[in-house]
PyMOL Python script that loads the backbone (N, CA, C, O; Angstrom):
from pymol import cmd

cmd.read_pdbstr("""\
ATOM      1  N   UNK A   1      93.450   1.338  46.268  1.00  0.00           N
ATOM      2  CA  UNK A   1      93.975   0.809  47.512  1.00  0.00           C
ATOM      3  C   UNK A   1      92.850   0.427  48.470  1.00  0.00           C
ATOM      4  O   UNK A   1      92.896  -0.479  49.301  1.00  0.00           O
ATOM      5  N   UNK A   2      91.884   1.216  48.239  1.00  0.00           N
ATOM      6  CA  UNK A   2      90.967   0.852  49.682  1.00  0.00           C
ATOM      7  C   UNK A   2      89.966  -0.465  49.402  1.00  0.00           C
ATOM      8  O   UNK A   2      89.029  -0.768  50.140  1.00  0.00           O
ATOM      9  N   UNK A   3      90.345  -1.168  48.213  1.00  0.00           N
ATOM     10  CA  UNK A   3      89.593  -2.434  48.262  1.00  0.00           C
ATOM     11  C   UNK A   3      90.612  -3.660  48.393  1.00  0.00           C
ATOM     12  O   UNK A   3      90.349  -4.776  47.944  1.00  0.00           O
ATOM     13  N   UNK A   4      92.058  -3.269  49.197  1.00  0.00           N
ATOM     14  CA  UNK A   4      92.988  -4.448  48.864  1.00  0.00           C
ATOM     15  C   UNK A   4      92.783  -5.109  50.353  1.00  0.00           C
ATOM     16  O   UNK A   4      92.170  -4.555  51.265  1.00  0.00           O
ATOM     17  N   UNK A   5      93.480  -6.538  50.438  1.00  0.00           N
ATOM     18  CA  UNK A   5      92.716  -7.203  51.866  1.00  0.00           C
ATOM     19  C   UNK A   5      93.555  -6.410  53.186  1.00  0.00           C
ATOM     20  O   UNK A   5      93.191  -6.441  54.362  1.00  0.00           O
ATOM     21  N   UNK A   6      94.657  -5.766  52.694  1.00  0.00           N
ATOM     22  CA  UNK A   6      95.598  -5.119  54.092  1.00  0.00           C
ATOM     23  C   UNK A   6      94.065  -3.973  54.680  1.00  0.00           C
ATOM     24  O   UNK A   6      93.453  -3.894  55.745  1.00  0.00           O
ATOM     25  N   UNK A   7      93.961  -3.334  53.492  1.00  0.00           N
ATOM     26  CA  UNK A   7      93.037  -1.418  53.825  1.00  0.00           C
ATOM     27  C   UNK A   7      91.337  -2.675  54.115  1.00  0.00           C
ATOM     28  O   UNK A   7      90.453  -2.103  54.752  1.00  0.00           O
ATOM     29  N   UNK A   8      91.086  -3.766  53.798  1.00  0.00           N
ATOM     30  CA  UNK A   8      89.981  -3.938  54.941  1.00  0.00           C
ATOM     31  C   UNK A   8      90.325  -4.573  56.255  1.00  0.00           C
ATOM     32  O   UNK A   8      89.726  -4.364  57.310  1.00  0.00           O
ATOM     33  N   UNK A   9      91.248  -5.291  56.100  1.00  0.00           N
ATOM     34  CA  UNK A   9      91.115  -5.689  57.389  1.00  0.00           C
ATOM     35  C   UNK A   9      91.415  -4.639  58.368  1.00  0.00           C
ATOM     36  O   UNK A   9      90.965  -4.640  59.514  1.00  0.00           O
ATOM     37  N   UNK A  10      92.124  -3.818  57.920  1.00  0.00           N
ATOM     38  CA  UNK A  10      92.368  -2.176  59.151  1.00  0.00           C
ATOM     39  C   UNK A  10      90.944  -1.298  59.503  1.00  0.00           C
ATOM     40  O   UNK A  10      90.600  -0.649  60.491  1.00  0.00           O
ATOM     41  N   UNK A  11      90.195  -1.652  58.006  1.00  0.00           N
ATOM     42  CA  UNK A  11      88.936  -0.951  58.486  1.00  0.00           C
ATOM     43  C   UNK A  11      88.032  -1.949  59.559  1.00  0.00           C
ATOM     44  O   UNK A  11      87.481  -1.556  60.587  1.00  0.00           O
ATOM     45  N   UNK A  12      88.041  -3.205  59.078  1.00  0.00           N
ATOM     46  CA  UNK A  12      87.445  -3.842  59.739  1.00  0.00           C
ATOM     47  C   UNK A  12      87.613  -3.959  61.951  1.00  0.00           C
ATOM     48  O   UNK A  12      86.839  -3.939  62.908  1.00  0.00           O
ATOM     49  N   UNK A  13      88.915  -4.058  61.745  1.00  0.00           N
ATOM     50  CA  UNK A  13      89.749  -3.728  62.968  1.00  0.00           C
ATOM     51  C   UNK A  13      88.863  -2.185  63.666  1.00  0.00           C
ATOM     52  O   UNK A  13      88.214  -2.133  64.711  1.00  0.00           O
ATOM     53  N   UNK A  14      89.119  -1.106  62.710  1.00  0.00           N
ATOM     54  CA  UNK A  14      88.149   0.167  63.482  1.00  0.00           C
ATOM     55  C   UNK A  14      87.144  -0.081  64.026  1.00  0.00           C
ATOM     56  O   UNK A  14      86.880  -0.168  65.225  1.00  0.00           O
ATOM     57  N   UNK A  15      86.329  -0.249  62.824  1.00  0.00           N
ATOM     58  CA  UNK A  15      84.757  -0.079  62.945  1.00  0.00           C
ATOM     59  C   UNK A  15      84.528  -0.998  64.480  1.00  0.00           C
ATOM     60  O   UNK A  15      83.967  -0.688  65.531  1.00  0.00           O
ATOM     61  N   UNK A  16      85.136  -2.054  64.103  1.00  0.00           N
ATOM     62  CA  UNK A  16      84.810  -2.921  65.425  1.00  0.00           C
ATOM     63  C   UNK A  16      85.085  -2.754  66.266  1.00  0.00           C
ATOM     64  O   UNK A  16      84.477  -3.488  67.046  1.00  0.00           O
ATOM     65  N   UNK A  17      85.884  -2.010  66.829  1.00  0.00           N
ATOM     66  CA  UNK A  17      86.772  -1.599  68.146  1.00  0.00           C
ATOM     67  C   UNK A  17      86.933  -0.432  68.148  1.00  0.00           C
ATOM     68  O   UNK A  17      86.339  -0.142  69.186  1.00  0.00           O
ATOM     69  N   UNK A  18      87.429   0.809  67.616  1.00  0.00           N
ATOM     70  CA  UNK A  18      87.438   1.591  67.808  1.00  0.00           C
ATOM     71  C   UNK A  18      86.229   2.782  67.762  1.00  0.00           C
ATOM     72  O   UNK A  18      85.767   2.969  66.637  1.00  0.00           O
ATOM     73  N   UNK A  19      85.623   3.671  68.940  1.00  0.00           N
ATOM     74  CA  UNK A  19      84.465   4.409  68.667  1.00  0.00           C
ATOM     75  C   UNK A  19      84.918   5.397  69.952  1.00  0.00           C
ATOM     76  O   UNK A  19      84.639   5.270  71.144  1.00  0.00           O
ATOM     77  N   UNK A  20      85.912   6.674  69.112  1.00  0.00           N
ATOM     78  CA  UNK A  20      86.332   7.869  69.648  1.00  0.00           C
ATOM     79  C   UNK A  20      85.093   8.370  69.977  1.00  0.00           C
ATOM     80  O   UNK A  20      84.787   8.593  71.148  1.00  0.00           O
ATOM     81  N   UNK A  21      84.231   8.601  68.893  1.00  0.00           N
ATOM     82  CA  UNK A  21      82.968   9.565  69.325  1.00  0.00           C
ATOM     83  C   UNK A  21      81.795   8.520  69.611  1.00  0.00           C
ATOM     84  O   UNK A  21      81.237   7.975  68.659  1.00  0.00           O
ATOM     85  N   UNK A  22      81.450   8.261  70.843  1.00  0.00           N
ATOM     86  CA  UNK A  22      80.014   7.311  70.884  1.00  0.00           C
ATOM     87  C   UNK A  22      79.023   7.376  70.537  1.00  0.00           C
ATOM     88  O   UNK A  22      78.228   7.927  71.300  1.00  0.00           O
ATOM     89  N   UNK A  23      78.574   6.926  69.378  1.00  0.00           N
ATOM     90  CA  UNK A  23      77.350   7.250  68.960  1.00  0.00           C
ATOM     91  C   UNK A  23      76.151   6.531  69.342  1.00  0.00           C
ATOM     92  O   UNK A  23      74.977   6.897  69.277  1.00  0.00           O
ATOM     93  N   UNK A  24      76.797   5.132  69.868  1.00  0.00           N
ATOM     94  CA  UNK A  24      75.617   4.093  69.830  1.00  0.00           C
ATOM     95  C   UNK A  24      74.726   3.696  68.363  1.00  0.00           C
ATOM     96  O   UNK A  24      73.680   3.047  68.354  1.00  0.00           O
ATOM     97  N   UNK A  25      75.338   4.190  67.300  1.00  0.00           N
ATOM     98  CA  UNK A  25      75.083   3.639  66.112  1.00  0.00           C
ATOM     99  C   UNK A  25      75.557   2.893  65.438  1.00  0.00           C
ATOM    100  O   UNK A  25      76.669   2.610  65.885  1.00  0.00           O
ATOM    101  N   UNK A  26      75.235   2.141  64.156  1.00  0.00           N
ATOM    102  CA  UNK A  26      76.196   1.592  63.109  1.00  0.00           C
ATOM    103  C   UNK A  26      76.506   2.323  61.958  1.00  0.00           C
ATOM    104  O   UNK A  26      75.753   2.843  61.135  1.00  0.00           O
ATOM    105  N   UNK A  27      78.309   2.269  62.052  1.00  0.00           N
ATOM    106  CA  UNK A  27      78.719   3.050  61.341  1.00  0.00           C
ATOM    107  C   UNK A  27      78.989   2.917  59.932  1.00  0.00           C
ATOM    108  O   UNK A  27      79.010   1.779  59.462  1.00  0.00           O
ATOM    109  N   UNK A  28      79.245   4.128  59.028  1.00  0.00           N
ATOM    110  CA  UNK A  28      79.296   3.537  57.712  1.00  0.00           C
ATOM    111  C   UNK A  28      80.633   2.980  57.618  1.00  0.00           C
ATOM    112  O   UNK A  28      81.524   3.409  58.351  1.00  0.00           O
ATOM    113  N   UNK A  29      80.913   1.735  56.478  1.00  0.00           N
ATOM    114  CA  UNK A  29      82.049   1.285  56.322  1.00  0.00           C
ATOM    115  C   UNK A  29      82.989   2.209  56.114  1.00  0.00           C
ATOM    116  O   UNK A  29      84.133   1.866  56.411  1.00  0.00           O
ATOM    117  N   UNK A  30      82.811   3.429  55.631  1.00  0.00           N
ATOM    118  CA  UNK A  30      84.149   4.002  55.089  1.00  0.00           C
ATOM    119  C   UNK A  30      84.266   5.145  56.203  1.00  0.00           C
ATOM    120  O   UNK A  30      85.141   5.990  56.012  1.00  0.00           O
ATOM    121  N   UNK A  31      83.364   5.271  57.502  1.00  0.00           N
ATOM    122  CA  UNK A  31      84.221   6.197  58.582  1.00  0.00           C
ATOM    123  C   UNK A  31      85.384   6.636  58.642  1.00  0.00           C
ATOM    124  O   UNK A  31      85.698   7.811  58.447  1.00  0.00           O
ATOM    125  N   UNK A  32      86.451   5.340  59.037  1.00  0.00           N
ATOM    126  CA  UNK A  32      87.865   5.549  59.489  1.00  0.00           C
ATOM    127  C   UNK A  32      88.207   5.857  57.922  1.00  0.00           C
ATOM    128  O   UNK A  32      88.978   6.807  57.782  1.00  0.00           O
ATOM    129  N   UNK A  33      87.898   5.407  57.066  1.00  0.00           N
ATOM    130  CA  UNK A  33      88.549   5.090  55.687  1.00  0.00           C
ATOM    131  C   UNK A  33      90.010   6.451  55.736  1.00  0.00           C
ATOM    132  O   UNK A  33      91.127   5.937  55.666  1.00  0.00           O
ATOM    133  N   UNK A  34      89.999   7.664  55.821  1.00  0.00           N
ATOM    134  CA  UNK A  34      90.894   8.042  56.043  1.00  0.00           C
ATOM    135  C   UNK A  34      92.248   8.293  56.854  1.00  0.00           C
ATOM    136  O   UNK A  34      93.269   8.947  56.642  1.00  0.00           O
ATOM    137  N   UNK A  35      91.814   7.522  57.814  1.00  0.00           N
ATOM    138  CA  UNK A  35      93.125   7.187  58.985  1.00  0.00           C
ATOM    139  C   UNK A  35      94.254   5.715  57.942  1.00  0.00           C
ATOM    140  O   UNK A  35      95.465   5.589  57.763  1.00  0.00           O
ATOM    141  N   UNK A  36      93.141   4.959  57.543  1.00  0.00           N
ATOM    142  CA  UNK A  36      93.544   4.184  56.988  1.00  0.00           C
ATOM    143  C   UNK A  36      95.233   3.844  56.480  1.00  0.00           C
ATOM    144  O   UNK A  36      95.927   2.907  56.875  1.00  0.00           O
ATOM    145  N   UNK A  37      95.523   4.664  55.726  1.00  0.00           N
ATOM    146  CA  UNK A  37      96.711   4.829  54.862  1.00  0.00           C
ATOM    147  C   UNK A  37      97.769   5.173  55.743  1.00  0.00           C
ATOM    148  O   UNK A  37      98.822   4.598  55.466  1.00  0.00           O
ATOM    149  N   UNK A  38      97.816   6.076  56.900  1.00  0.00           N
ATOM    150  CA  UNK A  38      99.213   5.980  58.001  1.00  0.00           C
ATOM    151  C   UNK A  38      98.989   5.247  58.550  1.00  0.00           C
ATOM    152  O   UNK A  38     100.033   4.596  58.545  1.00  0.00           O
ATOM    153  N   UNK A  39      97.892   4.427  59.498  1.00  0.00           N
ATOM    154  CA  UNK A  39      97.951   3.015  59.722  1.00  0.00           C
ATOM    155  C   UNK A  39      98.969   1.987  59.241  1.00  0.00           C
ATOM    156  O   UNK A  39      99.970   1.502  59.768  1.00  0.00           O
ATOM    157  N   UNK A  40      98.135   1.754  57.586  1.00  0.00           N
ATOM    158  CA  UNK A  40      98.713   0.796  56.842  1.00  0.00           C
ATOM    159  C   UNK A  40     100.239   1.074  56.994  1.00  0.00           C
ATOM    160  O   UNK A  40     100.935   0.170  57.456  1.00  0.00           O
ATOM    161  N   UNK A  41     100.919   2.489  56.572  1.00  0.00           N
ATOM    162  CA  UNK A  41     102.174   2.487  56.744  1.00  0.00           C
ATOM    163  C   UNK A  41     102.801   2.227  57.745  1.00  0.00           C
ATOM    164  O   UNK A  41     103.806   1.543  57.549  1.00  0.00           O
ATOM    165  N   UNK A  42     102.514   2.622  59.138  1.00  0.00           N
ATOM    166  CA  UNK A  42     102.637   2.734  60.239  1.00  0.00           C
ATOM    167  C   UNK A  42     103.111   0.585  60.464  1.00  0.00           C
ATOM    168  O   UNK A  42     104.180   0.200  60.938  1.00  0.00           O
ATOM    169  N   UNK A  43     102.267  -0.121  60.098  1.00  0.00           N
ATOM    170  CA  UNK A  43     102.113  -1.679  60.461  1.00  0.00           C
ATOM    171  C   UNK A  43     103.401  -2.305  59.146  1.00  0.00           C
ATOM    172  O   UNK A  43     104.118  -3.272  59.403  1.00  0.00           O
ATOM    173  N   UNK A  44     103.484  -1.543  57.784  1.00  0.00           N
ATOM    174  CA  UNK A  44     104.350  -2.135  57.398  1.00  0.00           C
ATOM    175  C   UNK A  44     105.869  -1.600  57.646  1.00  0.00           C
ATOM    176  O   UNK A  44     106.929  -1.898  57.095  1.00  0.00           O
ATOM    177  N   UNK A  45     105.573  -0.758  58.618  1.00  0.00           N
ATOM    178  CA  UNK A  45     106.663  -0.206  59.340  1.00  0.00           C
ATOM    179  C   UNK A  45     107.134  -1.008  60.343  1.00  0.00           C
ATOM    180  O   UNK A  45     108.303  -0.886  60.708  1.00  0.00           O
ATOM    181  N   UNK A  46     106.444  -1.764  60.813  1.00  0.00           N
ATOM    182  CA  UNK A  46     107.238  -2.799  62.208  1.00  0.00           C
ATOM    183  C   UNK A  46     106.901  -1.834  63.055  1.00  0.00           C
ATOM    184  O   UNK A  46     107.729  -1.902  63.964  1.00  0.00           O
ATOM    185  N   UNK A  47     106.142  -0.960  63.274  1.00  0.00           N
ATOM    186  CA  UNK A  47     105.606   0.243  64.182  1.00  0.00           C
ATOM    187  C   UNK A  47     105.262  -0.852  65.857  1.00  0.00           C
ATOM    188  O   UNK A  47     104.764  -1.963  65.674  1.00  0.00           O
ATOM    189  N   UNK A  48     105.448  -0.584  66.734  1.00  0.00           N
ATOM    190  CA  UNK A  48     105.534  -0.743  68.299  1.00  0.00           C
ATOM    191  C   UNK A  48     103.525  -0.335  68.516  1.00  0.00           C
ATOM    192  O   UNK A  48     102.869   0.325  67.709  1.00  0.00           O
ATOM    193  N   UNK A  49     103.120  -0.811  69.491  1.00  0.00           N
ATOM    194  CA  UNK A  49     101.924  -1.005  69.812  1.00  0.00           C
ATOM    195  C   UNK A  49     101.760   0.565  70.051  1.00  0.00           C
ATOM    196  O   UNK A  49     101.022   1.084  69.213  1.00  0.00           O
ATOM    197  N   UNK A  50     102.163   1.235  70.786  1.00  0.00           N
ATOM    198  CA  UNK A  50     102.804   2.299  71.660  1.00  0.00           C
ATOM    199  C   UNK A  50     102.646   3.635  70.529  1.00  0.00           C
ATOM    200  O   UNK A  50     102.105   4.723  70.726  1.00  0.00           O
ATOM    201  N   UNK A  51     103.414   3.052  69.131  1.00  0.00           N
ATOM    202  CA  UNK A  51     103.350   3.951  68.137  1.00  0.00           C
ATOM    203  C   UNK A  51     101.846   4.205  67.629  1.00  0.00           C
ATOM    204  O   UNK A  51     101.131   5.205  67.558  1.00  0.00           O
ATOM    205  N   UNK A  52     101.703   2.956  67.334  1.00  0.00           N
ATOM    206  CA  UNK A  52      99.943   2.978  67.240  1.00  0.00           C
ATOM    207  C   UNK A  52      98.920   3.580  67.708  1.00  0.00           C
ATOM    208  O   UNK A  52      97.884   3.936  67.145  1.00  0.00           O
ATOM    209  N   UNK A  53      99.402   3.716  69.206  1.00  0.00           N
ATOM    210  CA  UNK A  53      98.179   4.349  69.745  1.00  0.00           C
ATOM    211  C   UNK A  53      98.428   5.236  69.717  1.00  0.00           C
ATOM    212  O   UNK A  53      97.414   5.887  69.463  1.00  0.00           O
ATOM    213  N   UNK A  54      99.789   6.255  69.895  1.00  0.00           N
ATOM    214  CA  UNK A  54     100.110   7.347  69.958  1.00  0.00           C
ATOM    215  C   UNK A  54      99.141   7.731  68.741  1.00  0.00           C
ATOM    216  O   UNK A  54      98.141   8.268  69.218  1.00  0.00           O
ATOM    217  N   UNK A  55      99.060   7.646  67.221  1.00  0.00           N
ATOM    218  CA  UNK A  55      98.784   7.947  66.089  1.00  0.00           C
ATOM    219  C   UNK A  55      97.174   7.960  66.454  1.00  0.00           C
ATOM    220  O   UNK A  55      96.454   8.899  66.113  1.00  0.00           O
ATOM    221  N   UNK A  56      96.658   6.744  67.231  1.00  0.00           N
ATOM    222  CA  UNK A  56      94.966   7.295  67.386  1.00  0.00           C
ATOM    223  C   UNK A  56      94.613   8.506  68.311  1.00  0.00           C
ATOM    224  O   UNK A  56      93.645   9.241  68.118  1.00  0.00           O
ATOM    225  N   UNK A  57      95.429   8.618  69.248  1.00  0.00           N
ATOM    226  CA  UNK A  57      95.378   9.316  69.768  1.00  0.00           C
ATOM    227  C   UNK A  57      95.409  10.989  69.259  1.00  0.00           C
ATOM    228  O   UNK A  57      94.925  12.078  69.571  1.00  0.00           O
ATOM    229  N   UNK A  58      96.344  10.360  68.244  1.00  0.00           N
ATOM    230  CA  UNK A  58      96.745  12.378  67.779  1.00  0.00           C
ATOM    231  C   UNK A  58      95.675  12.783  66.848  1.00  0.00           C
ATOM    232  O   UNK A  58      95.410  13.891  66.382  1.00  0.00           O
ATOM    233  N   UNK A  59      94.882  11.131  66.614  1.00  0.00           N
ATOM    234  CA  UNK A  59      93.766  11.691  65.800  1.00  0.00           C
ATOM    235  C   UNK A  59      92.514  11.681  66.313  1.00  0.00           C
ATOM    236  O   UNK A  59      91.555  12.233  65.773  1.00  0.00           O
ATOM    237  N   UNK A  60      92.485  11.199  67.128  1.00  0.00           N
ATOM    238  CA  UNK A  60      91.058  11.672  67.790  1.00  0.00           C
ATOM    239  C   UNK A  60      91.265  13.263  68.643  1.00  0.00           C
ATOM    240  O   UNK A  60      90.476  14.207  68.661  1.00  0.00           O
ATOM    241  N   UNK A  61      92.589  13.141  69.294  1.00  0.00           N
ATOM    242  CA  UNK A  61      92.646  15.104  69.660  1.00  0.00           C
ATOM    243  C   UNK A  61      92.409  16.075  68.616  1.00  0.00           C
ATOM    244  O   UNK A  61      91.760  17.121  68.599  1.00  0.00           O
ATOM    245  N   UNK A  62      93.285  15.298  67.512  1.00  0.00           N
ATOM    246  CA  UNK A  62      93.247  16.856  66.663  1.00  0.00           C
ATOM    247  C   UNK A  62      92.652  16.996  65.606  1.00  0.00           C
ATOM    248  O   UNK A  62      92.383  18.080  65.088  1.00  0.00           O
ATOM    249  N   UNK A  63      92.279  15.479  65.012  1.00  0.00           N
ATOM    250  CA  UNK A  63      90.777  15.442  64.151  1.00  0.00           C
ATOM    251  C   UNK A  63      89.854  15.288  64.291  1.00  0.00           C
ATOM    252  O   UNK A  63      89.273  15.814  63.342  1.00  0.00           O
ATOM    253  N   UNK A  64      89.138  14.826  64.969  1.00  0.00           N
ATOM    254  CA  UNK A  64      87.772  14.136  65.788  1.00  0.00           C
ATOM    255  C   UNK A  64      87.935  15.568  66.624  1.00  0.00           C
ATOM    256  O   UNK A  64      87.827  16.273  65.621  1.00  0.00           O
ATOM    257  N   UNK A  65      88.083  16.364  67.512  1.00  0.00           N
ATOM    258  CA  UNK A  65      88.662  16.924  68.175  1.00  0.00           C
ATOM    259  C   UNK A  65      87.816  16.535  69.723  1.00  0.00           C
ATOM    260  O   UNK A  65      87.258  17.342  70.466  1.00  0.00           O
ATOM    261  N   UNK A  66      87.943  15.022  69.903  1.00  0.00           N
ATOM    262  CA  UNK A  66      87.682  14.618  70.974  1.00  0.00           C
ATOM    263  C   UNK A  66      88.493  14.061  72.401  1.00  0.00           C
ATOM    264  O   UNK A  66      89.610  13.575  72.221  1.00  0.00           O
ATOM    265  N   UNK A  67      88.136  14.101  73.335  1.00  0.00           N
ATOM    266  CA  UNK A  67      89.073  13.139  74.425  1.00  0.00           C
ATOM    267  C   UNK A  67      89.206  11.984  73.930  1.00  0.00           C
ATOM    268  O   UNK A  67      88.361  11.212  73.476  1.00  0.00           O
ATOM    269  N   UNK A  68      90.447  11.887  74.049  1.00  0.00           N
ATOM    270  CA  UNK A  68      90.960  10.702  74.383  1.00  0.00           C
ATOM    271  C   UNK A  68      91.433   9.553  75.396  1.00  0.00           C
ATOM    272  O   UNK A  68      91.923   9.882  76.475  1.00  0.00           O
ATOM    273  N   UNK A  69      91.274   8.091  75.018  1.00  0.00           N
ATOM    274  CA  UNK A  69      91.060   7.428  75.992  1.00  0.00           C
ATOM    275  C   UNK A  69      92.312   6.609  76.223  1.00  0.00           C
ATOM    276  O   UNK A  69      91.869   5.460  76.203  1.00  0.00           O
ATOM    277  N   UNK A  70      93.316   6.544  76.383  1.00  0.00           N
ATOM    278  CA  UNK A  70      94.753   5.425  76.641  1.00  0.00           C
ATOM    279  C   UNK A  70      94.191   4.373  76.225  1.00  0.00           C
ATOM    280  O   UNK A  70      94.374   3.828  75.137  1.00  0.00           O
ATOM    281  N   UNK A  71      93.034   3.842  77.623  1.00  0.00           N
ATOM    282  CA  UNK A  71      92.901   2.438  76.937  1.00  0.00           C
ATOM    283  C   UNK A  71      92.177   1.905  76.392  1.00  0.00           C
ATOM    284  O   UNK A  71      92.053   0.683  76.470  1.00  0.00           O
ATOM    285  N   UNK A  72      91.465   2.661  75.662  1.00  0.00           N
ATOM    286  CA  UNK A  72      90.362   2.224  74.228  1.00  0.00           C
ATOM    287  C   UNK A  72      91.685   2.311  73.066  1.00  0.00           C
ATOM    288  O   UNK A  72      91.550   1.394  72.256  1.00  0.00           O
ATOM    289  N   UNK A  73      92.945   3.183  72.767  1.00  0.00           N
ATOM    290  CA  UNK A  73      93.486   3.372  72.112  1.00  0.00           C
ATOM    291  C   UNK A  73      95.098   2.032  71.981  1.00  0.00           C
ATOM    292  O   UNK A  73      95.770   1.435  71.140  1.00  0.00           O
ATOM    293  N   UNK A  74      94.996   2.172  73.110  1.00  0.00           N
ATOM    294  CA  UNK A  74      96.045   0.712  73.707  1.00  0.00           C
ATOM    295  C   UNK A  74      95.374  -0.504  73.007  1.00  0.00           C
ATOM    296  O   UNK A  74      95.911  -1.234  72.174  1.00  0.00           O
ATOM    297  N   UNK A  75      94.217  -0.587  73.449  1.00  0.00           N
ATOM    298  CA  UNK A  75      93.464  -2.026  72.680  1.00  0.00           C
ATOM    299  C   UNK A  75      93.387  -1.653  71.243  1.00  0.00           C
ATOM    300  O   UNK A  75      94.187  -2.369  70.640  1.00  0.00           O
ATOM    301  N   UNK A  76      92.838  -0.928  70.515  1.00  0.00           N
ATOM    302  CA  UNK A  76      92.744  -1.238  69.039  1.00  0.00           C
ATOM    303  C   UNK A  76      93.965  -1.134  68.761  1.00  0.00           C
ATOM    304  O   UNK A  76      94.315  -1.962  67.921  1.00  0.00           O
ATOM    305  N   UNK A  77      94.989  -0.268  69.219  1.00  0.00           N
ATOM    306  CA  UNK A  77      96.918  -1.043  68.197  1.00  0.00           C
ATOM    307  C   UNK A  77      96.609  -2.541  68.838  1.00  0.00           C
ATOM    308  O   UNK A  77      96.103  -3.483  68.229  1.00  0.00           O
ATOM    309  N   UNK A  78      96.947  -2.526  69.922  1.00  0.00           N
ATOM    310  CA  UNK A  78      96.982  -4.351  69.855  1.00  0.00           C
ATOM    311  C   UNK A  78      96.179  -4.956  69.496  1.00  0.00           C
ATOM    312  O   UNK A  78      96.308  -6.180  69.495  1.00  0.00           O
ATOM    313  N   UNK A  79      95.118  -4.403  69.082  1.00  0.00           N
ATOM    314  CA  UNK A  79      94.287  -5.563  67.890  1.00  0.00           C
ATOM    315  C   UNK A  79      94.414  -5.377  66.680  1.00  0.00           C
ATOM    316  O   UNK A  79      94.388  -6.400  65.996  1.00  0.00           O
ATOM    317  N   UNK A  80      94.606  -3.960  65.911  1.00  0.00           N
ATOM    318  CA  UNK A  80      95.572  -3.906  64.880  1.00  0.00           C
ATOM    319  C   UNK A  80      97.083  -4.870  64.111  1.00  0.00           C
ATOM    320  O   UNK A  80      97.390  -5.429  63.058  1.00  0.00           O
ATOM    321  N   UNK A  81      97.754  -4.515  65.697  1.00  0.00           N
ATOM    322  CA  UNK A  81      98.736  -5.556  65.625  1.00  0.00           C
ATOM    323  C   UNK A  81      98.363  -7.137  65.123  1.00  0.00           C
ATOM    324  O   UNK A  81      98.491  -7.708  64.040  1.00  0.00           O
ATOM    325  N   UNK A  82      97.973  -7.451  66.107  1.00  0.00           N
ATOM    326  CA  UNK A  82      97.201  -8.618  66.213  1.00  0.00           C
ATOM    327  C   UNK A  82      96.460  -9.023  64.808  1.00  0.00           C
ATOM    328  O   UNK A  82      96.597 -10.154  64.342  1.00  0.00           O
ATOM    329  N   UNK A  83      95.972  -8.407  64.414  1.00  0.00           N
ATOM    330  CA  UNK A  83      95.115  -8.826  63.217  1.00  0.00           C
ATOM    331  C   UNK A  83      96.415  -9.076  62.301  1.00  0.00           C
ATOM    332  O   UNK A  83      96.831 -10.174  61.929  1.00  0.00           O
ATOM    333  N   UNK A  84      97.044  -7.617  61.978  1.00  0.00           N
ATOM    334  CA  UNK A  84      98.179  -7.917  61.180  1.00  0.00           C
ATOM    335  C   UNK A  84      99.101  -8.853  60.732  1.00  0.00           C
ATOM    336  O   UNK A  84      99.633  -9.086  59.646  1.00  0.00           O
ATOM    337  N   UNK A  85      99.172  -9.506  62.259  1.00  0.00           N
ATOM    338  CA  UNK A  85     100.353 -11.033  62.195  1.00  0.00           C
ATOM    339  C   UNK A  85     100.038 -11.796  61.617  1.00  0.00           C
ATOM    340  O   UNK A  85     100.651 -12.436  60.762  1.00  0.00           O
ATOM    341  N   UNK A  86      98.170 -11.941  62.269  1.00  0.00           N
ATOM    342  CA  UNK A  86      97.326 -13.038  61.762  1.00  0.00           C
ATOM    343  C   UNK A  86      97.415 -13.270  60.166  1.00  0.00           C
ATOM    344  O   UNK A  86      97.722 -14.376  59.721  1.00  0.00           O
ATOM    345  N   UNK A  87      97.133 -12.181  59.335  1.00  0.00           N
ATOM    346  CA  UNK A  87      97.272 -11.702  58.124  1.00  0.00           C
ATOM    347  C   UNK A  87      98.200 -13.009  57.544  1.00  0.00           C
ATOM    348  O   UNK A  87      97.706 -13.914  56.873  1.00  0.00           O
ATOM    349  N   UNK A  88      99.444 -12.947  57.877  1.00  0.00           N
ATOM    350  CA  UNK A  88     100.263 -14.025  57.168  1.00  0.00           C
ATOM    351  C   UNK A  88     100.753 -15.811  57.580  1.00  0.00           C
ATOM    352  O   UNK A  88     101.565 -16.655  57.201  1.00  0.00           O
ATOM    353  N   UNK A  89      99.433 -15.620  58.788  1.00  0.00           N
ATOM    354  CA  UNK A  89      99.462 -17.125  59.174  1.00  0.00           C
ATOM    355  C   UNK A  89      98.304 -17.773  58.862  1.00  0.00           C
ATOM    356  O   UNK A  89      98.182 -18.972  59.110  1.00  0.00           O
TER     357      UNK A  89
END
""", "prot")
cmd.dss("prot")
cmd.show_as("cartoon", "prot")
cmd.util.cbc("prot")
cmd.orient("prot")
């Protein structure tokens, strides 16, 4: 699964936008690689922007076990989203 074009473009979507913990580095491709898969479900779910972030959110509290930000988490679902649509146009 993690070489099909849905599981990169979600990684791609992270790496680029999303950075719970700031490192000021470049990260390895397969960081998020495990959020990946409820994502993916989450988007072929018709999942709400709202749902999305909720889900980064619960993972940067309770895996990352970092603060969280609303609107660093608001923007990557809607660019998630966003990418997603793109996907079939």
């Amino acid at each position: 699964m993690e070489d099909t074009a849905e599981f990169m473009l979600i990684r791609a979507v992270l790496i680029r936008d999303w950075e719970p913990i700031v490192c000021n580095e470049l990260l390895p491709d397969g960081e998020y690689d495990s959020y990946i898969p409820r994502i993916l479900h989450l988007l072929c779910s018709d999942c709400s922007s709202e749902k999305l972030a909720a889900y980064l959110a619960h993972v940067e509290r309770d895996y990352m076990e970092v603060g969280t930000d609303a609107e660093r988490t608001d923007r990557v679902a809607t660019n998630l989203l966003a990418a997603w649509k793109q996907r079939t146009n």
